[in-house]
C-alpha positions in Angstrom: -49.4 39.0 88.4 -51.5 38.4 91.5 -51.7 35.5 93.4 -54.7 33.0 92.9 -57.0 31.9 95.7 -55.3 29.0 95.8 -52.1 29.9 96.1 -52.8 32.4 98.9 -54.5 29.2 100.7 -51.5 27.2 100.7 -49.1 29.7 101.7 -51.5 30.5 105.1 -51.1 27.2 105.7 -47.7 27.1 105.2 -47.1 30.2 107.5 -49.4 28.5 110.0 -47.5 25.3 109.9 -44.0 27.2 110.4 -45.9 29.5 113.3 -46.8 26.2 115.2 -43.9 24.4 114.9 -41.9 27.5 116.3 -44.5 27.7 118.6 -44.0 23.9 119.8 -39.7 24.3 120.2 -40.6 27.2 123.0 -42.9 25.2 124.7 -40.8 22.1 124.8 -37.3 24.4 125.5 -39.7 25.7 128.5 -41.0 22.3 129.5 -37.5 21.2 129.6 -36.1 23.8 131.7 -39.1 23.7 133.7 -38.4 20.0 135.2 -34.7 20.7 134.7 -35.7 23.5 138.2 -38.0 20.5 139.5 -35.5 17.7 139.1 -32.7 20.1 141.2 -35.4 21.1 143.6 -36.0 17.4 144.5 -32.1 16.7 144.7 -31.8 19.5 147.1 -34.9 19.2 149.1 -35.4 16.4 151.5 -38.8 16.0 153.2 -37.3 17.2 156.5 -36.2 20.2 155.0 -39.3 21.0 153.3 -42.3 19.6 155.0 -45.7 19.5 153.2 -45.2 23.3 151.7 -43.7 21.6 148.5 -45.5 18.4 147.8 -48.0 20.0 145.4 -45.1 21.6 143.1 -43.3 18.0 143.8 -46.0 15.9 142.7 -46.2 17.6 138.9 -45.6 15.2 136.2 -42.6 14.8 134.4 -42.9 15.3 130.7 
């Protein structure tokens, strides 16, 4: 029996809904690693080690 209009509706949605979610953990698992780097960078760097060439990539929000 074929599917009704309906029914194909809800189950896009529902494949969009799983698709975004799973598309949100990445980002967050990369956001997270991404000032996990920063946060060792700033442990290891001290301004007279790394002048000005860092203060833009230093000065990115943490999320």
């Amino acid at each position: 029996m074929a599917a009704s209009g309906v029914e194909k509706s809800s189950k896009k949605k529902t494949e969009k809904k799983l698709a975004a979610r799973e598309e949100a953990k990445l980002l967050a698992g990369f956001m997270g690693v991404m000032n996990n780097m920063r946060k060792q960078l700033l442990l290891q760097c001290t301004s007279a080690v790394c002048g000005n060439a860092f203060k833009s990539f230093l000065a990115w929000p943490l999320c």
